[in-house]
C-alpha positions, -999 to 999 in steps of 0.1 A, spaced: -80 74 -75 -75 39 -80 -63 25 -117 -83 3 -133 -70 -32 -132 -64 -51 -169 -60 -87 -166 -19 -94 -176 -4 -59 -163 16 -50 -136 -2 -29 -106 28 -13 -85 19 -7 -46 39 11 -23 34 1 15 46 19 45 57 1 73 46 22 104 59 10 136 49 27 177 62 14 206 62 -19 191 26 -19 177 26 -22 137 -3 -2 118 -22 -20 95 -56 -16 80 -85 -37 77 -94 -58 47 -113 -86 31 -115 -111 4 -142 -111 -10 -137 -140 -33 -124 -165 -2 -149 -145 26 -115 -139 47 -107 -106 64 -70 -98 65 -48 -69 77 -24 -47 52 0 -21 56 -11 16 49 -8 23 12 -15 19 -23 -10 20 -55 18 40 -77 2 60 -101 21 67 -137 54 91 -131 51 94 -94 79 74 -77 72 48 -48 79 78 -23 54 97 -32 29 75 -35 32 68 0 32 105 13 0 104 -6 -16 75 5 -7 84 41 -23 120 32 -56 105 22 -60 75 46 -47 91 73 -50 130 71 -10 136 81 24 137 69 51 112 67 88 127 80 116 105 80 108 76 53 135 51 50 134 22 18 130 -10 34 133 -32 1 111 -46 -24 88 -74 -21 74 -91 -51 42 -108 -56 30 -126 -83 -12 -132 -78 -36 -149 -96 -75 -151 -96 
């Protein structure tokens, strides 16, 4: 269940980088605002109390219907958008 978005706070996403035999998977998406489609890494957002892990355990369980084994911390990217 995605949180609604206020306009000034922080939304925290967790992404998984998910890499096969060199391929990278990513998921389709779009902008609506600039009519652009665009590819993302598998995830979401972190919802109150759960840590950055488990978001993505559950994001991966409810996009992709499996379990994630082995999840290593990459680092933290930050973003600052504005619309």
């Amino acid at each position: 269940m995605e949180a609604l978005r206020e306009p000034g706070m922080i939304h925290v996403k967790a992404m998984c980088l998910i890499v096969h035999q060199g391929n990278v998977l990513a998921t389709r998406g779009r902008d609506d605002t600039e009519g652009e489609e665009f590819f993302r890494l598998i995830g979401g957002g972190v919802h109150f109390q759960e840590s950055s892990e488990d978001a993505l355990k559950r994001e991966i369980r409810e996009e992709l219907e499996t379990e994630l084994e082995n999840i290593v911390f990459l680092r933290v990217v930050e973003n600052i958008f504005t619309y």
